[in-house]
N, C-alpha and C positions, 0 to 999 in steps of 0.2 A: 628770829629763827627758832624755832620747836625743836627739842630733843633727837627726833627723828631725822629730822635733817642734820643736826650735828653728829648723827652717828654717821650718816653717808658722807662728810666733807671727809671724816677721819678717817671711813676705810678707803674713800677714793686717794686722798693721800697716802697713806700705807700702803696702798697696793700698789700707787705709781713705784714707790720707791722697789718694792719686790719683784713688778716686774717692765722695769725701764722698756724695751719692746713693746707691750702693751699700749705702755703710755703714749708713747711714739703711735702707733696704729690710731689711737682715739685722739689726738693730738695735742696732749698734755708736754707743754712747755718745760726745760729743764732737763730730760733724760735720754738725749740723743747719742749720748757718748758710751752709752754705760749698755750691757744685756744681762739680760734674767742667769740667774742660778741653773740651771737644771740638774744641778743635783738633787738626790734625794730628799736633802737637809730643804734644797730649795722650795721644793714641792710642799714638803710638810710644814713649811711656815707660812705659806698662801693658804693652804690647808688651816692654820689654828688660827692664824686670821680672820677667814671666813665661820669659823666654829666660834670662835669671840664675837663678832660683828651679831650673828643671828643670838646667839645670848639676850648680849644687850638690848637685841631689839625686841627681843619674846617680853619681856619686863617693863616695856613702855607702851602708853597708851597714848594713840591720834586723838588731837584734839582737833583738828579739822578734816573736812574731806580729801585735801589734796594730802593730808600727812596717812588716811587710811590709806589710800591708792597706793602712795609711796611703801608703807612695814606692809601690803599686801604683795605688793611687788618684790620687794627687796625679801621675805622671808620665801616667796617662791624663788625665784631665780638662787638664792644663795644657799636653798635648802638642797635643792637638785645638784648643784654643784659640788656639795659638799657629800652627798649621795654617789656623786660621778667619780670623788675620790678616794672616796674610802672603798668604794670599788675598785678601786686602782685602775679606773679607765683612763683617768686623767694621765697618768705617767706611762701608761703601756701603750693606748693607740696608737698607731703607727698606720694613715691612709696615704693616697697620690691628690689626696688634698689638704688636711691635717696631722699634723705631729708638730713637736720643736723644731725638728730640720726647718719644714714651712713657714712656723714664723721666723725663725731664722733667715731666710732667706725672701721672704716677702717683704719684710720691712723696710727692705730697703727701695722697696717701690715707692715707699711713701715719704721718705726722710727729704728735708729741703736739701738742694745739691746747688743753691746760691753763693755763694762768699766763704770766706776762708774756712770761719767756723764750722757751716755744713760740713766743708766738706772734710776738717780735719775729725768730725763725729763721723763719718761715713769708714774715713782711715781704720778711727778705733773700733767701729764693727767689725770690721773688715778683722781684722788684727787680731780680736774677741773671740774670731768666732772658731777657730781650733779648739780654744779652751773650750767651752761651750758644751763641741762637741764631743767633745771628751766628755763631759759631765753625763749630756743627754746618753752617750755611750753607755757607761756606767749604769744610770740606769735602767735602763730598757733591760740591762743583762740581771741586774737585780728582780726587778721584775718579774722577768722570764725562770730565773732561779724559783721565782715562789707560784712560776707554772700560769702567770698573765699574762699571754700573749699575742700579737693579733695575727690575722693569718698569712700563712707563706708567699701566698698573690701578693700580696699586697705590698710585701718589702720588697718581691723582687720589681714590682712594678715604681718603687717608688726609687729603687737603684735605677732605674732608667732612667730614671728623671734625674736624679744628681747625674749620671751620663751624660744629660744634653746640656745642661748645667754648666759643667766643666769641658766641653770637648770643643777647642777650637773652631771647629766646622762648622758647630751647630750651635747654639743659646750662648757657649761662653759667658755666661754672666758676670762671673765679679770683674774678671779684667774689663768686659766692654763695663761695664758701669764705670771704672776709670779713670778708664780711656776717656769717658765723653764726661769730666770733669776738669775744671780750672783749677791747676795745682801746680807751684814752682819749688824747687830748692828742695829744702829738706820733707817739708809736707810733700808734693809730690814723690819721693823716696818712700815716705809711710806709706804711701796711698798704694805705689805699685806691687809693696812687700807686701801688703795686707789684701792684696787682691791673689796674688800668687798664692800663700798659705789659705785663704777662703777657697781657692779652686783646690789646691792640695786637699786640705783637708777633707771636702766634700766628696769627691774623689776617693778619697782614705773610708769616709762612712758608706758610700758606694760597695768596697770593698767587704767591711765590717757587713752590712746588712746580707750580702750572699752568703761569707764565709762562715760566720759567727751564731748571725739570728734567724737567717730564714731555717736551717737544718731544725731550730728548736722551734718555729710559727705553726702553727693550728695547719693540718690539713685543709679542713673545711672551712671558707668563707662564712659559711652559715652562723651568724649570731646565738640564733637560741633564744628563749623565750624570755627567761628572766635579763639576761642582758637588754635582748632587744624594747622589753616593756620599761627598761630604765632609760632607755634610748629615746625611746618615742614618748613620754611625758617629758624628758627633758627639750626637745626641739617644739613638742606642740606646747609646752606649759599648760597641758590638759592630761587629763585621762579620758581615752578614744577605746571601745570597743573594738579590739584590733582584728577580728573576723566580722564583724556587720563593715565595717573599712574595708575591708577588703574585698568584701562582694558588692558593694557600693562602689568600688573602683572599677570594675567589670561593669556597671551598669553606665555612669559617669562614662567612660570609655567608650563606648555602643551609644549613647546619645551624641557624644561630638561628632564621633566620626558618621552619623547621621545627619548633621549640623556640615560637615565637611562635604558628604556627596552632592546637599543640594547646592553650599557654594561651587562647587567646580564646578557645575553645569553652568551658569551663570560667566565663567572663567572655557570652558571649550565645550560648551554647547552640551542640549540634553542629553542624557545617557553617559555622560563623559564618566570615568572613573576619577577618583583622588589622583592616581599617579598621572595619567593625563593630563589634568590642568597643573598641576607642578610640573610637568614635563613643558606644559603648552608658558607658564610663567618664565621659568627656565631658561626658552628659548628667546625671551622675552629680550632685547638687547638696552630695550627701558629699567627693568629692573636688574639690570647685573650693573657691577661696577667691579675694574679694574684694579688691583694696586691695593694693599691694606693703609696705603696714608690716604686716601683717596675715598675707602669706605669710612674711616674713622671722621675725615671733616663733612661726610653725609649724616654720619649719627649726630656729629658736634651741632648739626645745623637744624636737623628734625628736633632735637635736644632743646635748643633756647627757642622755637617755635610754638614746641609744647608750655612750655614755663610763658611763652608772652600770650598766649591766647586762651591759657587756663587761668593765666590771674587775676582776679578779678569778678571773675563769670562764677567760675565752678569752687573755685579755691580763693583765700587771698594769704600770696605769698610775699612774703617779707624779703625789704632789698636784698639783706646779705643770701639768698636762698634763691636768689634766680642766678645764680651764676653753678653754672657746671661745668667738667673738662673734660673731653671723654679723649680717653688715651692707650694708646698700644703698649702692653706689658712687652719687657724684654725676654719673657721667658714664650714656650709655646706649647704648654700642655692643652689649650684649647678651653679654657674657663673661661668664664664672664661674670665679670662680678661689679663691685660697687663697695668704695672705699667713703667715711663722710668726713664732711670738713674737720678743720684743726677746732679748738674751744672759741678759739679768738678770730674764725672764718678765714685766718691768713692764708691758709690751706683750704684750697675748696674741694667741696663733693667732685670724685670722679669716677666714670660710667670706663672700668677695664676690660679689653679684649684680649686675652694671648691666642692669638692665629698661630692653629698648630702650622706645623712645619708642612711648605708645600701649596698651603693656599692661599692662591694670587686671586680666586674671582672669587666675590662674593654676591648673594641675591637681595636687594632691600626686600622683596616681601618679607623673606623670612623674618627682618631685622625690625623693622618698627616696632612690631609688640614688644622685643626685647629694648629697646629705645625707654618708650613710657615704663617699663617693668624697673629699668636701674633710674629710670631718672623720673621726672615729675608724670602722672603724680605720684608716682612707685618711691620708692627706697630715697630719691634724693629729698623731696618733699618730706617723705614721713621722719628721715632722719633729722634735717634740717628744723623741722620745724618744732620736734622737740628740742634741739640744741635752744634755740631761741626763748624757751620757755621759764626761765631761770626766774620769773615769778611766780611762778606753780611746781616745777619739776626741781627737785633736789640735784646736787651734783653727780652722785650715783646713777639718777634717772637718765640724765641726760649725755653723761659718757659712756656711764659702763654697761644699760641694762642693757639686752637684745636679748630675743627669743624668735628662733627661727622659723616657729608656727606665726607669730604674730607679724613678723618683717617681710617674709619671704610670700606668705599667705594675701598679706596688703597689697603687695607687688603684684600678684598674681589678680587679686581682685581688682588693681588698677587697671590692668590689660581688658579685664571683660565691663568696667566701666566704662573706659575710651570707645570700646564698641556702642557703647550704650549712650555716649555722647555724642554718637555720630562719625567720630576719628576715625574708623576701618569703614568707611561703607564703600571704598575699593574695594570688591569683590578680592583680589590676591591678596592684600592685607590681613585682610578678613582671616582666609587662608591660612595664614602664618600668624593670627593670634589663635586659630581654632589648633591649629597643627601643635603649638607651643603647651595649648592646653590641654591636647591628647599625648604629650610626651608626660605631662606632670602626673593625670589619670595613670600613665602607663605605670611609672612608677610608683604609686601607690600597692599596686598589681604585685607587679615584678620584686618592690625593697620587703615587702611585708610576704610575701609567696616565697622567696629566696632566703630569708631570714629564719624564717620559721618553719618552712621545707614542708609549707602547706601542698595538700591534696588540689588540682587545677578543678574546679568543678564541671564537673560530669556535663552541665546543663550550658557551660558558659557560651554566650552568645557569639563566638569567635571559632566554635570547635576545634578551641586549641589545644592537643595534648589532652583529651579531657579522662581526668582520674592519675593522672599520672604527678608525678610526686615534684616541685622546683629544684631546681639545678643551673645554677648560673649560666650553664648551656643554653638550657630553656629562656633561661631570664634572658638571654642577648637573640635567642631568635625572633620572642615577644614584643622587643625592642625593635628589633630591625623590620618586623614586621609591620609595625604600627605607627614609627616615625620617619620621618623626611628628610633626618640631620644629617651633615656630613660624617661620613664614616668615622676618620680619625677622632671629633667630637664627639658623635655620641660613645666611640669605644670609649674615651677617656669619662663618659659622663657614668657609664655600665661600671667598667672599674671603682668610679665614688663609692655609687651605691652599694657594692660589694663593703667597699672599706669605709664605710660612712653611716652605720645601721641606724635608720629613725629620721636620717636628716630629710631626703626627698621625698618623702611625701609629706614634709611640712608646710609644702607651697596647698599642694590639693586641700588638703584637709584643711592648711589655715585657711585658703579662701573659701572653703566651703564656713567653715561657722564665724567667718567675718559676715557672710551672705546672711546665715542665721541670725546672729547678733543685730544685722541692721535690719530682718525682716522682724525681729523681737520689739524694737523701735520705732519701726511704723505703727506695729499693731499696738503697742503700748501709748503713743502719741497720739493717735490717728489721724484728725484732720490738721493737728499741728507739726507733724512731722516735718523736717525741712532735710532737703540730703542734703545742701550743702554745709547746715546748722551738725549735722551728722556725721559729716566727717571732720567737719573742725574741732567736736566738741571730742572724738574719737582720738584722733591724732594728735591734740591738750594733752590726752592721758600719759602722754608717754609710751616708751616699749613694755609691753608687759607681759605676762606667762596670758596665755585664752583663755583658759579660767578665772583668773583676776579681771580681764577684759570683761568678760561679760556682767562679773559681779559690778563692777564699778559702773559700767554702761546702764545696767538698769536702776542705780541710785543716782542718774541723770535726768 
């Protein structure tokens, strides 16, 4: 083992132990009982941690290819990070998708809830988590005293959400998680105490974020330039020309939805409009399905379908890696996401829905693309298959790295591959991976326009607003304008991207210079190119910031 790697076993250890939660999410054995500091003190020791780690590693030299990959990887991702806190983003943000609260209360989606142990660790969360809050409390208000703070929207939206959280009626969380737990005698006693005070509490931070912090949160959603450009290199692990992106997203936009009108004709005949054949799909009684247990074993099934007839051909995936669980979150803000296996596969990769509150009918067109996107060859695959790599990929590579340009952008490019394999040539499908790629366009648009309170241009192919200045107003008529989604989801997706600056256009953008990077390897290769030699050799790499990506791809 090289130096290099023995830096990354040390900080993966040291940081399981700082931040028990984490561990737990990547599924690092051992720290299920135990949650993160958030206090101050807590922040600023992950903090000198990672300012030690990248030391160490500026001082050492690769002596092999995989050890460059790795200190190229590991000095980006831990240089931005360490960037993102002495900015004090790290302990101020506060979105309806990201903050403490969230992992806070996310991780217990992923904790095993078999046998005593679980679930006497789930008690001690549970139990844990007043304190907690109280710390993260503390901070945010320190923070805020030194004038860090993230906008007024965004705490109150995120008090709604501990609302459904804790309200009987609706999401009730910690009790129902519980409730649907095996627990007798005195454990059972912790379990229900610790479920009461986690609803109390949250409940309590509920309160805190109206009374206390939103009076002191930013007016304007709008990030701002220097934020937002520390934003957007840390999600794409590149530096993008953030006005050529942005008028590329207007262009990008106006070719799908050109792409769009000739599929609907094909879907309700010539001259049809977009909203027609999604109107004509809709009515479709083939592509709706009833019941959310009922959509989630249509995803579970499209899911191991994908994985049994892409192995082999396109990909070759390894036993532990065909197996995936696609499963219904207990909460219901409307996300979708993708958790990856434990270290040891005991845990496997799961493809999460939270169906907001309300909806009973769902449409497979829309769903496929997102199918292949969280699971093969998207995000389960890519994650998977670095997990497995523990003869190339150091420990850090393989638990800790991700980059949202690179993960989310793979995804993205997976959905316009499966096109390209033939998997959408149902005309609705199609549809709904065109629709899915003109939501990600949108937001390129819309996160980088809204952030930076760009000028709409005068010329745009849409004659939307033109000259007039972004306003989250604008930003959600753009949106509604331009996608399919169900209302309550994309409200909740418009909310992110207000409180989430940088992250959503990392799908567009990363799939755009994945598409780059592989058209740089055909033309580098030429008659030797192989795609599927190209993405295996790709996805070896590990997760890495898209600048280190391309470097390392072309010394292949």
């Amino acid at each position: 083992m090289g130096r290099i790697d023995d830096l990354a076993d040390r900080y993966v250890d040291e940081w399981a132990d700082l931040s028990p939660l984490g561990a737990t999410y990547v599924g690092i054995s051992g720290h299920d009982a135990k949650t993160d500091d958030f206090s101050a003190e807590g922040y600023a020791a992950q903090a000198e941690l990672t300012r030690r780690t990248l030391n160490d590693l500026d001082v050492v030299y690769p002596e092999t290819e995989s050890e460059a990959v790795a200190k190229d990887a590991m000095m980006e991702r831990l240089g931005l990070e360490l960037a993102r806190e002495e900015a004090g983003v790290t302990k101020s943000e506060i979105s309806v998708i990201s903050s403490g609260l969230h992992a806070l209360r996310g991780v217990f989606d992923v904790m095993p809830t078999t046998g005593e142990e679980a679930v006497a660790n789930i008690a001690a969360r549970l139990n844990d988590l007043p304190r907690a809050l109280d710390q993260y409390r503390r901070t945010l208000l320190e923070e805020a005293d030194a004038g860090r703070v993230s906008a007024r929207a965004q705490m109150l939206a995120v008090a709604e959400q501990c609302d459904a959280w804790t309200d009987p009626d609706r999401d009730d969380f910690y009790r129902g998680l519980a409730a649907g737990l095996e627990a007798d005698g005195a454990l059972a006693a912790e379990l229900t105490r610790g479920a009461d005070a986690a609803t109390a509490a949250t409940a309590d931070f509920a309160e805190f974020l109206r009374r206390d912090l939103a009076p002191r949160g930013r007016d304007k959603e709008a990030a701002g330039l220097e934020r937002y450009e520390l934003a957007s290199q840390y999600f794409l692990g590149a530096k993008v020309d953030l006005q050529e992106t942005y008028e590329w997203g207007f262009a990008e936009l106006f070719r799908l939805e050109e792409e769009m009108r000739a599929t609907s004709a094909l879907i309700a005949g010539s001259g049809a409009s977009i909203d027609e054949a999604v109107a004509a799909l809709d009515a479709d009684p083939a592509r709706n399905i009833a019941g959310k247990e009922a959509f989630r074993d249509w995803m579970q099934a499209l899911a191991d379908k994908a994985i049994s007839e892409l192995n082999g051909t396109h990909f070759d995936i390894e036993p532990p890696a065909r197996r995936i669980e696609c499963c219904l979150t207990p909460t219901s803000d409307g996300s979708i996401y993708y958790t990856g296996p434990s270290e040891d596969f005991s845990r496997p990769g799961r493809m999460w829905w939270a169906v907001p509150e309300g909806v009973t009918e769902f449409s497979t067109w829309r769903e496929v693309t997102t199918v292949y996107h969280e699971g093969v060859p998207g995000h389960h695959l890519q994650v998977s298959q670095a997990l497995l790599r523990a003869d190339t990929l150091n420990r850090w590579q393989r638990l800790l790295c991700w980059c949202s340009g690179h993960g989310e952008g793979w995804a993205l490019y997976s959905e316009r591959l499966m096109d390209e394999l033939g998997y959408l040539s149902d005309p609705g499908d199609r549809l709904g991976m065109l629709d899915g790629q003109a939501l990600r366009a949108t937001r390129v648009i819309v996160d980088i326009g809204m952030h930076l309170e760009l000028e709409i241009p005068r010329d745009n192919p849409f004659g939307f607003h033109p000259g007039e200045r972004w306003t989250p107003e604008l930003g959600w008529e753009f949106l509604r304008a331009h996608t399919r989604m169900e209302e309550k989801t994309l409200r909740f997706e418009w909310k992110r991207y207000l409180g989430w600056p940088g992250q959503a256009p990392s799908y567009k953008i990363g799939e755009r210079i994945w598409m780059q990077a592989r058209e740089e390897t055909r033309q580098r290769k030429g008659a030797d190119f192989d795609l599927k030699t190209f993405h295996r050799d790709a996805l070896n790499l590990g997760a890495l910031g898209l600048d280190p990506l391309r470097k390392a791809l072309a010394r292949i």
